[in-house]
Structures are given as structure tokens and as C-alpha cells.
C-alpha positions in Angstrom: 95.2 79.6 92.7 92.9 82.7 92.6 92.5 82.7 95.8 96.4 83.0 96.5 97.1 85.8 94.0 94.1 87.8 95.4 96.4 87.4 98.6 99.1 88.4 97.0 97.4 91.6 95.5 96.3 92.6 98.9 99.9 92.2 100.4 100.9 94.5 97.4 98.1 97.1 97.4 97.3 100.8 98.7 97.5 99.7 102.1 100.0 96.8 102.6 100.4 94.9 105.7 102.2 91.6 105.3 104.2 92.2 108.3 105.6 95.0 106.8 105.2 98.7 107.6 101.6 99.6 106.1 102.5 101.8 102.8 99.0 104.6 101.6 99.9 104.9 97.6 98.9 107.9 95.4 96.3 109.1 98.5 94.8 112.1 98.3 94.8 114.6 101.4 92.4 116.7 103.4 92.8 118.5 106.7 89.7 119.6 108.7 90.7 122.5 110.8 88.6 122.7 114.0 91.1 125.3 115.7 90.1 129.2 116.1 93.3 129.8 113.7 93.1 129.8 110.2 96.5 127.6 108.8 98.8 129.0 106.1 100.4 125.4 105.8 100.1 121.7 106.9 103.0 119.2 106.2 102.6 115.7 107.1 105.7 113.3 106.9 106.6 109.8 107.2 109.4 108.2 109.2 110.5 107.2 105.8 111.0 110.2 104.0 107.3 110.7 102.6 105.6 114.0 102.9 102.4 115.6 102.0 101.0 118.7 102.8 97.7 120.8 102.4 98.1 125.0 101.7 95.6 127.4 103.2 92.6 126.6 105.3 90.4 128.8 107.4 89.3 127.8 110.2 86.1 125.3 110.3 87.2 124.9 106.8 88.7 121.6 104.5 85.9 120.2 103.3 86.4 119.7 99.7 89.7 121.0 99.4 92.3 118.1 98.8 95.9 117.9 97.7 97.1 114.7 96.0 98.8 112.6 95.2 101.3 111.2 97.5 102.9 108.3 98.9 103.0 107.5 102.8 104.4 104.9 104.7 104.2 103.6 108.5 102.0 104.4 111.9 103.5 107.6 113.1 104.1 111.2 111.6 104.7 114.3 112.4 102.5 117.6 111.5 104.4 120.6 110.8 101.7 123.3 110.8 101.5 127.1 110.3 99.0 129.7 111.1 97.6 132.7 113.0 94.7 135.1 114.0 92.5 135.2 110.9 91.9 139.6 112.0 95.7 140.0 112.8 96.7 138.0 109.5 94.7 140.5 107.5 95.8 143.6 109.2 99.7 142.7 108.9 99.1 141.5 105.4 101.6 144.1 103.8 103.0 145.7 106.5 106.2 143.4 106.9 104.9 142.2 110.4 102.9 139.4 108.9 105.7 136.3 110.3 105.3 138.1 113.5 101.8 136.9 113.9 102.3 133.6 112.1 103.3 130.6 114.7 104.8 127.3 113.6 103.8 124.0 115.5 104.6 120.3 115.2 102.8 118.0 116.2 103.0 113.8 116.4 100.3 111.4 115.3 99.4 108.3 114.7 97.5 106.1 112.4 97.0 102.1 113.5 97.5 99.7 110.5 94.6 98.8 108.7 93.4 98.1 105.1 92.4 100.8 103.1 88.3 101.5 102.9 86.0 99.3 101.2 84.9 101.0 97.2 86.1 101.8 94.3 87.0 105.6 94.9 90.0 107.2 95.6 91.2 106.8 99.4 91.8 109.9 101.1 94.0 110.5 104.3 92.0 113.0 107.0 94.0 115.4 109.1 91.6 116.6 112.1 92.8 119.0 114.4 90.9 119.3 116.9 90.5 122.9 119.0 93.2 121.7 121.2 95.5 120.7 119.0 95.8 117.4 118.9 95.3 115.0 115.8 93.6 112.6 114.4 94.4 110.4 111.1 91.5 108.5 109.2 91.3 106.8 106.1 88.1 107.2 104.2 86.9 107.4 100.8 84.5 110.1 101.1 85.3 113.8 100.1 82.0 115.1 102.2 80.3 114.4 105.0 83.0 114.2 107.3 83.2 117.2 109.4 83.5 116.2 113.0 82.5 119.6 114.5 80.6 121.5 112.1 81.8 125.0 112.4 81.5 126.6 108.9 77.0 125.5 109.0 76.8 127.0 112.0 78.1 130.3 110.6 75.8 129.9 107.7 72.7 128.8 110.3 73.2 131.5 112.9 73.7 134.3 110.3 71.2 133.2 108.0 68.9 132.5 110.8 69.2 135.1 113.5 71.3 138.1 111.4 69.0 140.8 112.9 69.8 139.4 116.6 73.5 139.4 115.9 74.7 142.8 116.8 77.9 144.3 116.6 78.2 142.1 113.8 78.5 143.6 110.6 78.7 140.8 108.1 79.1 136.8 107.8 82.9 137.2 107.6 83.0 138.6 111.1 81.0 136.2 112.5 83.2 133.5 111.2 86.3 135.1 112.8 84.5 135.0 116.1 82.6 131.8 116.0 85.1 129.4 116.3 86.9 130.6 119.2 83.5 130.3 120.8 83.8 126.8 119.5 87.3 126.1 121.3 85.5 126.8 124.7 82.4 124.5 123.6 84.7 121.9 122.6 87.2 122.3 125.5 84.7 122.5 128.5 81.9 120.3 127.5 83.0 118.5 124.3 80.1 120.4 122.0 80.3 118.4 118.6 76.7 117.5 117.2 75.0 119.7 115.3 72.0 120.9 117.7 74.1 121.2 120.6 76.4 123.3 118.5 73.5 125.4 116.9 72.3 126.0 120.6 75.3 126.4 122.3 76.0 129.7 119.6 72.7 131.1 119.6 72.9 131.5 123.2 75.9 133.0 123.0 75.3 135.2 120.0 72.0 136.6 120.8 71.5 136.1 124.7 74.3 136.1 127.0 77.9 135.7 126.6 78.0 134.1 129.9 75.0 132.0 129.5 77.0 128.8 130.7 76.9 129.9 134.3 73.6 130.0 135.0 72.6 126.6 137.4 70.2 125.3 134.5 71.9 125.8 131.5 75.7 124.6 133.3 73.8 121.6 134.6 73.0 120.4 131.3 76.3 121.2 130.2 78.1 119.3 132.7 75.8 116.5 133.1 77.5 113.1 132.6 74.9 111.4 131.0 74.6 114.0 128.4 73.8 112.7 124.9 74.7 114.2 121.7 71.8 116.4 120.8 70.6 116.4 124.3 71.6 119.9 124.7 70.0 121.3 121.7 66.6 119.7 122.6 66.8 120.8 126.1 67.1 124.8 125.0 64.9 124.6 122.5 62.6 123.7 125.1 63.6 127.0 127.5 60.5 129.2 127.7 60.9 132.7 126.7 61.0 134.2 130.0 64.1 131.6 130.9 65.5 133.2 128.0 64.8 137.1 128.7 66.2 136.5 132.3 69.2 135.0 130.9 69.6 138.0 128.7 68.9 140.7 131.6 71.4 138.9 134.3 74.4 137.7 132.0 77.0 139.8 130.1 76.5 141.1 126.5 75.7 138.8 123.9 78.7 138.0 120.9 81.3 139.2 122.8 84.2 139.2 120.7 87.4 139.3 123.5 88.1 135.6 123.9 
């Protein structure tokens, strides 16, 4: 008899199956934003007539912040997402131009059935968006730990790290305008996600060469198929300092900002 109105329970819980459309109760909400733009507004809704959203996030950023608490229901949504150039945002600010720089997207996704996370916390719903737009859904019950492409501690490492290399850069907030369009073209050509490869992949650009990737080594790595996460990292923390130095005397300026 327990054993059936434990069933029951399930059927009737956060995430209910039962043949039925699965139905997320009272979740909380966090978008990670991998893209170079920073997002004035994310809106996720049901088929059914559920919505929730998220307000500002900058880009690498959404970590921590959550909205709740809301009611979903089903497999697919759509994404209804604002944002812009985190520089031409500022600058148009209070000039009346600021919706000119602003674009509006949609975008649909889709979350397979499945029970909610084992534990006793809160579940929360994650929004990635990935550097070339597309989304992914997750359930999880953890509110850290789950950046997928850690941009915002590579801004911290490298500036913290290697501020005096860094030039033309005047402060951390700069640096985190920049970085993450460097990201997009990590992320885009040579799916850059761990945390070494990342670190490596922006030091070289940051303090040697711009156009680093082009070099026979360093793109042979890169675009080697059998290329494990963190294999990168290890393999230029291994370059000698004269690889280096002739990487910085052949290839274009290092940190440049016109992506």
C-alpha cells in the first residue's frame, strides 16, 4: 500500500510523467550566457501558457543569479531574448538610440521528459546559450558549479594574472567586453570549453599574437581530432619561450579588440 501511494506521489510531483505532459512546479530559473552580448531580457514559455523569464545578464555571467518561482509544463519552448553590444549599450544609454542597438531574438528548445534531480534542494531550470545561439535546458539542483564555458574566471585569471602584459587595456571591465567575443571564435572553430584550454587559448591571444591560431603548431593542436579537453592547455604550457617570442614577432598585435 506504501508502495502504491509513493507511485502516486511521483505521478503528482515537480516533474510528472504518467503519460502526461511532464509539468516543473515552483522552479527556480537561471540563464548562463555564453554569447559576446550582454542580455537585457530572457523569457521562456510553455506551449501551455507558462512563462518565466530572467532580467539582465552580462555576458559570461548567470551564475548565482536566479528568478523564481514559476510553473512550466511540456518538452518544447520558446526563448524570447534581448540584448546588444555591452560598449554600444553604454554609449547610447541616454541618448534615445539605446533600442537602436538592442536586437530581439527567439529561439526554440527543447527539454526531454525526465524526473526531477535526486535531493532535497530546490530544482532549478538552466538556460545555456551557447556563443552561437542555440540552447540548452537542464534540470539541476545546484546553484554553482555549472558553468559550461567559463568566461567570467578567465577575465579574473588573465587580468589578475598577466595585467602588466595586457596592453591597451585599461581596466578589468574592458577586458571583459573583449574577452568573450574572443570566446565566440574559440567556441565556434575549435569547441574551446575546459578551463586550461580556455586560460591558454586567451593568453595567447591577450599577450602574444592575435593571430596566434595560424601558425602550423599551434592550428595543429587546435584542429587535431583527437584533441582532449585540457590537451591544449598542457601542450602551450609546454611551448618554450623562443616558440613564444617568434610567435609574438611574426603574428599581428596582441588583444586586438575589432572582432
Amino acid at each position: 500500500m506504501r508502495k502504491a501511494l509513493v507511485g502516486v506521489l511521483l505521478c503528482l510531483g515537480l516533474v510528472a510523467g504518467c503519460k502526461a505532459e511532464p509539468t516543473y512546479q515552483g522552479v527556480s530559473v537561471v540563464t548562463y550566457n555564453y554569447t559576446p552580448w550582454d542580455l537585457t531580457s530572457v523569457r521562456i514559455a510553455d506551449a501551455f501558457g507558462g512563462v518565466a523569464g530572467s532580467g539582465m545578464i552580462r555576458s559570461g555571467g548567470g551564475e548565482g543569479s536566479v528568478s523564481c518561482c514559476y510553473t512550466l509544463k511540456g518538452t518544447d519552448f520558446t526563448v524570447k531574448w534581448k540584448g546588444g553590444d555591452a560598449d554600444l549599450m553604454r554609449k547610447h544609454m541616454f541618448d534615445g538610440k539605446f533600442d537602436e542597438v538592442i536586437f530581439a531574438k527567439e529561439t526554440t528548445v527543447h527539454l526531454p521528459s525526465q524526473d526531477a534531480p535526486p535531493g532535497d534542494g530546490p530544482v532549478i531550470l538552466e538556460l545555456h546559450i551557447y556563443p552561437d545561439d542555440h540552447m540548452e535546458l537542464a534540470l539541476s539542483r545546484k546553484l554553482l558549479g555549472q558553468v559550461r564555458i567559463p568566461i567570467v574566471d578567465t577575465v579574473r585569471w588573465l587580468y589578475g594574472n598577466h595585467r602588466d602584459e595586457l596592453v591597451g587595456y585599461k581596466s578589468i571591465h574592458e577586458l571583459a567586453d573583449v574577452l568573450p567575443k574572443v570566446v565566440k571564435q574559440a567556441w565556434t572553430n575549435y569547441r574551446i570549453e575546459e578551463s586550461g584550454d580556455m586560460r591558454a587559448y586567451m593568453y595567447l591571444y591577450f599577450t602574444v599574437a592575435s593571430d596566434f591560431y595560424k601558425d602550423a603548431e599551434i592550428a595543429g593542436i587546435l584542429k587535431d581530432p583527437n584533441r582532449n579537453p585540457g590537451d591544449f592547455g598542457k601542450a602551450v604550457g609546454a611551448l618554450p619561450e623562443e616558440k613564444l617570442a617568434q610567435l609574438k614577432a611574426s603574428g599581428t598585435p596582441p588583444g586586438d579588440k575589432d572582432l
